[in-house]
N, C-alpha and C positions, 0 to 999 in steps of 0.2 A: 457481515460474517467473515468472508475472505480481506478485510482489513485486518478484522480484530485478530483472527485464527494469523495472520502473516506477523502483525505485530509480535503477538505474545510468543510466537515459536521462537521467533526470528530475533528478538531480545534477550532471553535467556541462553538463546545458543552461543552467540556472538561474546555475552558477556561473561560465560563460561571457558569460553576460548580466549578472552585476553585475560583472565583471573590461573588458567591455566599453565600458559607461555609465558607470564611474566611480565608480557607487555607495561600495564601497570597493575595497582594494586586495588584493593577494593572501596573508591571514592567516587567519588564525583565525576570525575574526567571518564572511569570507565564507565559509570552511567548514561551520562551524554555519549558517549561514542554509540555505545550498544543502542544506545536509544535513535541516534539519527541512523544506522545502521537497519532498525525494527524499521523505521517511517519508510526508508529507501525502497527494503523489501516487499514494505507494505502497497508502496505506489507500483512497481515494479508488479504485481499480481494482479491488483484493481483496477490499473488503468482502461486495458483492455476491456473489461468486462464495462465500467465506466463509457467509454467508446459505446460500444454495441449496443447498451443501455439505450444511452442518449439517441443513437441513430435510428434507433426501432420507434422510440416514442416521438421522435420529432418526425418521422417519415410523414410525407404529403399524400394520402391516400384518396384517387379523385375520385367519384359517385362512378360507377359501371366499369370500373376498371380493377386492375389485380395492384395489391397491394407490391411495395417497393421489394420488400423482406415476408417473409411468409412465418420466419419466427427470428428468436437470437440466432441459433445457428446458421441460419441461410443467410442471413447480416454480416455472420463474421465469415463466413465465406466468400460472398462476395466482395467484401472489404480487402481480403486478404490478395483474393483474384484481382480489380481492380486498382490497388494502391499499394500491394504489397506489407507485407509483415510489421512495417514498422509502422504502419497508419494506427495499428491498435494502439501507438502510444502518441498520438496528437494529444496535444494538453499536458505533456505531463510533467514539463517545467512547474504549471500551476497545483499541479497535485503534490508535486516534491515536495514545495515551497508551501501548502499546506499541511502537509504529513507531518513533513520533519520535525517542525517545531511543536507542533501538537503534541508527538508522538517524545519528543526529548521533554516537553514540562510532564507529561502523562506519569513518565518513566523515573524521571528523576524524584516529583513528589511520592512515586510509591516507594522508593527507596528512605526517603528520609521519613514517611509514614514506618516503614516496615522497621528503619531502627531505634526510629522514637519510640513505638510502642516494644520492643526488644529489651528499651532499657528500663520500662517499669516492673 
């Protein structure tokens, strides 16, 4: 939900703003930009939450003992406390690098969908 909701804001915003400014015009190239742009934003929101995911479910909980994390929030507190701010974004080379291009074919096919069907 926080991918898709980051993509779609975060696409339309971005490619409003170079269709705006000039930048370029309304093709291809600002497709792809606004598109790797969405993916960026997109990892940039998820990772985190990705993190915390992952550290709650793979946590080692031993028989008579108190669990590592007690929910997400106490995960990402102690994360934060321990490793600091930027630990919520371990991995996210791997996330970029599958966002981005996911998120530029996603974006560009809706585009040439949306003026295909435009022009019947």
């Amino acid at each position: 939900m926080i991918v898709t909701t980051s993509q779609l804001a975060s696409y339309d915003q971005v490619k409003e703003m170079i269709l705006e400014r000039g930048v370029m015009g309304d093709g291809i190239g600002t497709h792809v930009t606004a598109s790797f742009a969405a993916g960026f934003v997109a990892a940039v929101t998820s990772n985190p939450i990705d993190v915390i995911k992952t550290r709650v479910m793979n946590m080692n909980v031993e028989p008579g003992a108190a669990a590592p994390y007690s929910g997400a929030l106490n995960c990402a507190v102690k994360t934060v406390r321990a490793e600091g701010v930027m630990a919520l974004y371990k991995g996210f080379i791997p996330t970029i690098s599958r966002q981005g291009p996911f998120t530029v074919v996603l974006f560009v096919t809706l585009e040439q969908v949306r003026k295909l069907l435009k022009d019947l």
